[in-house]
DSSP file (Angstrom, degrees, kcal/mol; ACC not computed):
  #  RESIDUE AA STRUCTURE BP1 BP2  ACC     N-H-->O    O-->H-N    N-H-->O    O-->H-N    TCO  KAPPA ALPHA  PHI   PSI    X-CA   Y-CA   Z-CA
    1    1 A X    >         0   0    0      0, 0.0     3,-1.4     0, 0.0     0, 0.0   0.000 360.0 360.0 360.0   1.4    0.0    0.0    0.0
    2    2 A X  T 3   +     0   0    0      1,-0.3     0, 0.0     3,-0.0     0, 0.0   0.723 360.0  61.0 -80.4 -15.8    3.0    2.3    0.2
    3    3 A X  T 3  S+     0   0    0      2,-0.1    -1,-0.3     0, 0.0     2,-0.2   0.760  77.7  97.6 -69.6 -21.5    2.5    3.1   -3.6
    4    4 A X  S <  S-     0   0    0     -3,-1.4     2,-1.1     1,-0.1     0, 0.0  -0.520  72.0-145.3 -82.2 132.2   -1.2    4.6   -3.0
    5    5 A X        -     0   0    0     -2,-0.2     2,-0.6     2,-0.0    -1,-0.1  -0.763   9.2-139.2-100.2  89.1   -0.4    8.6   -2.9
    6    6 A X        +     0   0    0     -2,-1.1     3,-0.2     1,-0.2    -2,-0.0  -0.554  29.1 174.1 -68.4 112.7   -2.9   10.0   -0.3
    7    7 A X        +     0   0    0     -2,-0.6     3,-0.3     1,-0.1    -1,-0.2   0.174  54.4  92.5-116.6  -4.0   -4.0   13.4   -2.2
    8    8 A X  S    S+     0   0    0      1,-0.2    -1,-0.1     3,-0.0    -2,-0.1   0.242  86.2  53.2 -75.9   4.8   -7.0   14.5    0.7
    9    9 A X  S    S+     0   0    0     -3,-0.2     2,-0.2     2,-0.0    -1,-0.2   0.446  88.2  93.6-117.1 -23.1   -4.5   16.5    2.6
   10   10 A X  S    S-     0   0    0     -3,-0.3     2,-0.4     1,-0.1    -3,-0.0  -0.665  76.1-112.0 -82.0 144.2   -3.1   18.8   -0.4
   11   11 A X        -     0   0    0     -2,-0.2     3,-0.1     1,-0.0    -1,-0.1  -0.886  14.3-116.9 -41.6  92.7   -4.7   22.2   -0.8
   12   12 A X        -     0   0    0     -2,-0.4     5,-0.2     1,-0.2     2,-0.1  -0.211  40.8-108.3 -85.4 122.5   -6.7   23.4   -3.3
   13   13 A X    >   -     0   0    0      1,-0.1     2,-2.3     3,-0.1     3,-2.2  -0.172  20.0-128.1 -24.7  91.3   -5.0   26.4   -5.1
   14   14 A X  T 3> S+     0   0    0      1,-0.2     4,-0.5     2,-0.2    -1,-0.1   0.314 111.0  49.9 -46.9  16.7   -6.5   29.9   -4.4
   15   15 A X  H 3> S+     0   0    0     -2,-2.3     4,-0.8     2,-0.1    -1,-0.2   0.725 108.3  46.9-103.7 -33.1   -6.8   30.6   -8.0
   16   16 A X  H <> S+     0   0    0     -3,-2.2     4,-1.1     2,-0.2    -2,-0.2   0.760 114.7  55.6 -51.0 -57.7   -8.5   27.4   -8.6
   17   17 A X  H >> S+     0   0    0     -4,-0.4     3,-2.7     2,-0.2     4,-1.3   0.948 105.5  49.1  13.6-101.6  -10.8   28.6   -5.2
   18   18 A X  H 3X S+     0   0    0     -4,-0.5     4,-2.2     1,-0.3    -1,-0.2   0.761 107.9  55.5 -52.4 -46.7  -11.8   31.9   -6.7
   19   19 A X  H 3< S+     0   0    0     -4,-0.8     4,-0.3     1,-0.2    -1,-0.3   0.889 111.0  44.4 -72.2 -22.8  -13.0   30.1  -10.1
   20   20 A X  H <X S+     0   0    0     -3,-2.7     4,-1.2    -4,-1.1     3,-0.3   0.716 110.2  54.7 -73.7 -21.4  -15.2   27.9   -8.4
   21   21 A X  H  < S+     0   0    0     -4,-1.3     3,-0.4     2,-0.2    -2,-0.2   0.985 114.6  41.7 -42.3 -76.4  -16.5   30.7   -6.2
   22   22 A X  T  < S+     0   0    0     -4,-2.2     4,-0.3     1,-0.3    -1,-0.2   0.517 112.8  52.9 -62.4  -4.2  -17.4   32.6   -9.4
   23   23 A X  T  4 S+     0   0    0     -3,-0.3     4,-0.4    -4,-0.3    -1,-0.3   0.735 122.2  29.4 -95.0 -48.1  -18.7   29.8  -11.1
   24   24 A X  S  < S+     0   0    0     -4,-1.2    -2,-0.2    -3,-0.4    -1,-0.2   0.105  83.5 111.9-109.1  26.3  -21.0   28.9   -8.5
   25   25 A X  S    S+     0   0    0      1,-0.1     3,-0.4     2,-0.1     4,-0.3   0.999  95.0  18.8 -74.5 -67.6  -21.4   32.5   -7.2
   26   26 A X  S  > S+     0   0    0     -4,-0.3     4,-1.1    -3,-0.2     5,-0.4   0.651  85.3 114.2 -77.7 -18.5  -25.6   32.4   -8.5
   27   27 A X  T  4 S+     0   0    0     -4,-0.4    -1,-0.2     1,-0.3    -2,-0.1   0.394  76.1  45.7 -37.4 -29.7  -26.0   29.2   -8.8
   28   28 A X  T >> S+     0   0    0     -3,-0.4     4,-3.4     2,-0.2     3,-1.2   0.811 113.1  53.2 -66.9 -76.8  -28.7   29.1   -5.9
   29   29 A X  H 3> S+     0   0    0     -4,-0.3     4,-0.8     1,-0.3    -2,-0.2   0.908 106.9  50.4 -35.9 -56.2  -30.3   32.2   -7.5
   30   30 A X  H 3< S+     0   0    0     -4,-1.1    -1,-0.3     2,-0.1    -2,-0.2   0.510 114.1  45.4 -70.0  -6.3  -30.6   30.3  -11.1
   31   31 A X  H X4 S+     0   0    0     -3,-1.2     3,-1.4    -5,-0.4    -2,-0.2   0.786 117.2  49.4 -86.7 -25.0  -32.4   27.0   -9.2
   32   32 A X  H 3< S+     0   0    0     -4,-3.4    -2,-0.1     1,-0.3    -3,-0.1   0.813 117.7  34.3 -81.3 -11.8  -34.6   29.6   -7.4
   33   33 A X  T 3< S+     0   0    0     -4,-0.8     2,-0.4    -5,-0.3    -1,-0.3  -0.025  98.4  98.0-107.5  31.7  -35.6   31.5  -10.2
   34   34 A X  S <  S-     0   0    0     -3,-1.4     2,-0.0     4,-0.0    -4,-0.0  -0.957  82.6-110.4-123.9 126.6  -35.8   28.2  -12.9
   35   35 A X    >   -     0   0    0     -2,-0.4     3,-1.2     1,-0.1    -2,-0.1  -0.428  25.9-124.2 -46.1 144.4  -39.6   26.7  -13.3
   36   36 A X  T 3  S+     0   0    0      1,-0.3    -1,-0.1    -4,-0.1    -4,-0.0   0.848 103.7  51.5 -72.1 -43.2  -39.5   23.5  -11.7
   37   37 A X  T 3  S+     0   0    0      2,-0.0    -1,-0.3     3,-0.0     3,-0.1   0.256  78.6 127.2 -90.5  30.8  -40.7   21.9  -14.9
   38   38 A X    <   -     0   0    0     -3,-1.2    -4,-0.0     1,-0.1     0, 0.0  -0.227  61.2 -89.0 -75.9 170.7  -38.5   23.1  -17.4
   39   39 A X        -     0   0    0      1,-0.1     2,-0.2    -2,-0.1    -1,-0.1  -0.152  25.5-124.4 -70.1 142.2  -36.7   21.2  -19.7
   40   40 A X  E     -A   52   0A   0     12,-0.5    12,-3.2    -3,-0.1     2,-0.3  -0.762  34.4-161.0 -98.9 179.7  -33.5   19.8  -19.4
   41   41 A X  E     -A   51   0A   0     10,-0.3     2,-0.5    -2,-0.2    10,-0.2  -0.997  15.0-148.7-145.2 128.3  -30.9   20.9  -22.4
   42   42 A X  E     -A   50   0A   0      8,-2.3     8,-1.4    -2,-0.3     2,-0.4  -0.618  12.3-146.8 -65.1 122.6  -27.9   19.7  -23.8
   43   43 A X  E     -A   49   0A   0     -2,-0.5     6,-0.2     6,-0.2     2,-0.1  -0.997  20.2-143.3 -97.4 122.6  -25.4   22.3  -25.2
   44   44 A X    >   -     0   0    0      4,-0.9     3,-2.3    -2,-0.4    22,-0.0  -0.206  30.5-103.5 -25.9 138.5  -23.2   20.8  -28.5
   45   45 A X  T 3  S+     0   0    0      1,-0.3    -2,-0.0     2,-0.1    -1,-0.0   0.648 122.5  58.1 -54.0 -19.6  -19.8   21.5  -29.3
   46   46 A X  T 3  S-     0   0    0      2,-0.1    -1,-0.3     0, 0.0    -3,-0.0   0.163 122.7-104.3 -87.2   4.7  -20.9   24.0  -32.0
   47   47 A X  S <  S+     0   0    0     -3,-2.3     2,-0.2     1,-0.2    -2,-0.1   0.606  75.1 137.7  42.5  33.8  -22.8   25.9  -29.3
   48   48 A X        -     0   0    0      2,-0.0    -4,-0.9     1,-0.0     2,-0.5  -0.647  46.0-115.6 -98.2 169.1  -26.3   24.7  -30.2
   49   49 A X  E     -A   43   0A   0     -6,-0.2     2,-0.3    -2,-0.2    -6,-0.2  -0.988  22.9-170.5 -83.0 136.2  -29.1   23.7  -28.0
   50   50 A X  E     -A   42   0A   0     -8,-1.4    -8,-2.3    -2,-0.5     2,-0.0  -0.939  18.4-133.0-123.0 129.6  -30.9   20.6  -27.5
   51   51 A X  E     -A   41   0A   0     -2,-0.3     8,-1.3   -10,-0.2     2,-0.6  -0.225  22.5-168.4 -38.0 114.2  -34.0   19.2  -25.8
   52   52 A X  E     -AB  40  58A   0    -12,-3.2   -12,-0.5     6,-0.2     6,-0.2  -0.784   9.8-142.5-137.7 143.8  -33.6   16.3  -23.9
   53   53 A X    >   -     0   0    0      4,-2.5     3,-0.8    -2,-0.6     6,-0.0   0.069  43.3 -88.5 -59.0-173.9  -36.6   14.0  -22.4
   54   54 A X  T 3  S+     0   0    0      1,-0.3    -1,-0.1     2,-0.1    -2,-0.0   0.726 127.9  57.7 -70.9 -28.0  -36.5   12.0  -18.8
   55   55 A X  T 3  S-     0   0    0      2,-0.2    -1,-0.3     1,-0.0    -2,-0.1   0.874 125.0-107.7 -83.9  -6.8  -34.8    8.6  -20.6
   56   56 A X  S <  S+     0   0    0     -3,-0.8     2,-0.4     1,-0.2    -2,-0.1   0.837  74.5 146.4  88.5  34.4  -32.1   11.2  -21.6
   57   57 A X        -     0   0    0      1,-0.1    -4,-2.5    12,-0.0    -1,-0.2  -0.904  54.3 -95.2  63.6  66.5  -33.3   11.1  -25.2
   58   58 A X  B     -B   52   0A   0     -2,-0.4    -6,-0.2    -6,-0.2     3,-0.1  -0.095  26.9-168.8 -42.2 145.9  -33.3   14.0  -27.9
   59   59 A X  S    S+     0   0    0     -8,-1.3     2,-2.2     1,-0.2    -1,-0.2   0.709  71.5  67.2-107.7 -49.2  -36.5   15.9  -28.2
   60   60 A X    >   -     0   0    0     -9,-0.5     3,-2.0     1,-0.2     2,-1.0  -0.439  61.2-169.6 -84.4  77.7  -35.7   17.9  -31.4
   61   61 A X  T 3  S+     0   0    0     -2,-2.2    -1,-0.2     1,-0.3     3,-0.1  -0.019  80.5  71.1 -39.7  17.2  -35.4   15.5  -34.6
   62   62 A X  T 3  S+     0   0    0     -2,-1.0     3,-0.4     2,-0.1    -1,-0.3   0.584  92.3  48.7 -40.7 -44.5  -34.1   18.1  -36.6
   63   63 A X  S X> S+     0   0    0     -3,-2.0     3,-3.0     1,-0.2     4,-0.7   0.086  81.8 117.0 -98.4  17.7  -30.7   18.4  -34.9
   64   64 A X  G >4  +     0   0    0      1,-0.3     3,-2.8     2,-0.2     5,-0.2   0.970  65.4  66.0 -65.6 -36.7  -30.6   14.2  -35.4
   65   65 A X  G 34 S+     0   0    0     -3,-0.4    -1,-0.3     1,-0.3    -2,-0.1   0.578 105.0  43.2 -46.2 -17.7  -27.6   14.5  -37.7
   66   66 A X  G <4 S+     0   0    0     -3,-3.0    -1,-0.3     2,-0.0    -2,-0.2   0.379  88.9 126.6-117.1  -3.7  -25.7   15.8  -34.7
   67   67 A X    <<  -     0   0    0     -3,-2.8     4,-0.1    -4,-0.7    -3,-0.0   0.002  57.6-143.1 -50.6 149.4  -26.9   13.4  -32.3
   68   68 A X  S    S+     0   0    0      2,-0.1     2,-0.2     0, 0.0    -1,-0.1   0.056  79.4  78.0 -94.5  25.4  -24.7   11.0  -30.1
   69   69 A X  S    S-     0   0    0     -5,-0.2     2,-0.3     3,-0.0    -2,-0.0  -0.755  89.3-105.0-122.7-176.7  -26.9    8.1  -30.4
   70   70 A X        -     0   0    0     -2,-0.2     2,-0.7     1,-0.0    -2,-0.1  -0.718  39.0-108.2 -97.5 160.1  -27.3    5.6  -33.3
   71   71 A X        -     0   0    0     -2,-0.3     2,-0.6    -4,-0.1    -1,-0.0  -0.696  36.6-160.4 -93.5  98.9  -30.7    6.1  -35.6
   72   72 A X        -     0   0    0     -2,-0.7     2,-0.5     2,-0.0    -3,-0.0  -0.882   3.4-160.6-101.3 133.4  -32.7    3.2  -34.7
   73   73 A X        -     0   0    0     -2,-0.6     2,-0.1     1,-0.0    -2,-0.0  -0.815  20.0-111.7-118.2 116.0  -35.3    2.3  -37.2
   74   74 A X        +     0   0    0     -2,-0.5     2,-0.3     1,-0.1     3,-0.0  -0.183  36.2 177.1 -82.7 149.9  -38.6    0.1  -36.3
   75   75 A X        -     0   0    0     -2,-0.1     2,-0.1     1,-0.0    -1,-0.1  -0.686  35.9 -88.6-121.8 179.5  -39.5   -3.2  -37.4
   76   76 A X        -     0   0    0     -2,-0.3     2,-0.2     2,-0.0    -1,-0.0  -0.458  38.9-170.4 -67.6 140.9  -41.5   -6.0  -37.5
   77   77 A X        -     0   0    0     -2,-0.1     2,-0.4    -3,-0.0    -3,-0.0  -0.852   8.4-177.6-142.0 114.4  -40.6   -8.6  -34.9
   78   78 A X        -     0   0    0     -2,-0.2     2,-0.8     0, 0.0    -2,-0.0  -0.989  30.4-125.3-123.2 166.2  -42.0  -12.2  -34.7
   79   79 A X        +     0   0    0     -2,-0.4    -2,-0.0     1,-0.2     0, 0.0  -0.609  28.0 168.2 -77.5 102.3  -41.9  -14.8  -33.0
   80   80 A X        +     0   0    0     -2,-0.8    -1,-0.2     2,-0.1     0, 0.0   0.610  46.3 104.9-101.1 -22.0  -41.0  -17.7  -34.9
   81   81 A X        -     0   0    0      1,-0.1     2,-0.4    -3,-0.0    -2,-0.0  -0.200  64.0-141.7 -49.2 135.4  -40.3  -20.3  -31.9
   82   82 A X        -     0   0    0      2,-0.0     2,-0.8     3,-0.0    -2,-0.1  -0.974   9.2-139.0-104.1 129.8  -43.3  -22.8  -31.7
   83   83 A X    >   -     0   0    0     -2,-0.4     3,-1.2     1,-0.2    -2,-0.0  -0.837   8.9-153.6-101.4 112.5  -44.2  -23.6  -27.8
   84   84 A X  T 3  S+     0   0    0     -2,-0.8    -1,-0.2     1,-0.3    -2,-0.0   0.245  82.8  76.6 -87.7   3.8  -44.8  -27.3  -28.0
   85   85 A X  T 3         0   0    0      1,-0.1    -1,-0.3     0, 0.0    -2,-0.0   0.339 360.0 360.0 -83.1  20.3  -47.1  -26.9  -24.9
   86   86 A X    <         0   0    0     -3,-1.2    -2,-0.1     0, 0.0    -1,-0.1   0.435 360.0 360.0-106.0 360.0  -49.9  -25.4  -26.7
């Protein structure tokens, strides 16, 4: 265990400090003032925004081209097994 480097003791850098301070300065202010049901939203590397539902799920099919999921397309599914208790 003499290899594990205990890092819970070191001090986080007052410059480091002061950017989570301003970061998080309103943050309290933007939950208090945010409708409870609004939407949540994705931002894109291009700076665009996108909807996305409760399974985590884009909402806007427009933007699919930029999507990070693959384009699943439905089909027909039967069951071809015969259950030889019937």
């Amino acid at each position: 265990m003499s290899e594990v480097a205990w890092w819970a003791h070191r001090e986080v850098a007052p410059d480091v400090k002061k950017l989570l301070q301003e970061f998080h300065a309103d943050t309290l202010h933007k939950r208090a003032i945010a409708p409870e049901d609004s939407p949540v939203l994705i931002q894109r590397e291009d700076g665009s925004w996108d909807r996305v539902d409760e399974g985590g799920f884009l909402v806007s099919y427009e933007n699919l081209d930029k999507a990070d999921v693959i384009e699943v397309l439905p089909i027909s599914i039967v069951d071809t097994e015969v259950d030889e208790d019937l």
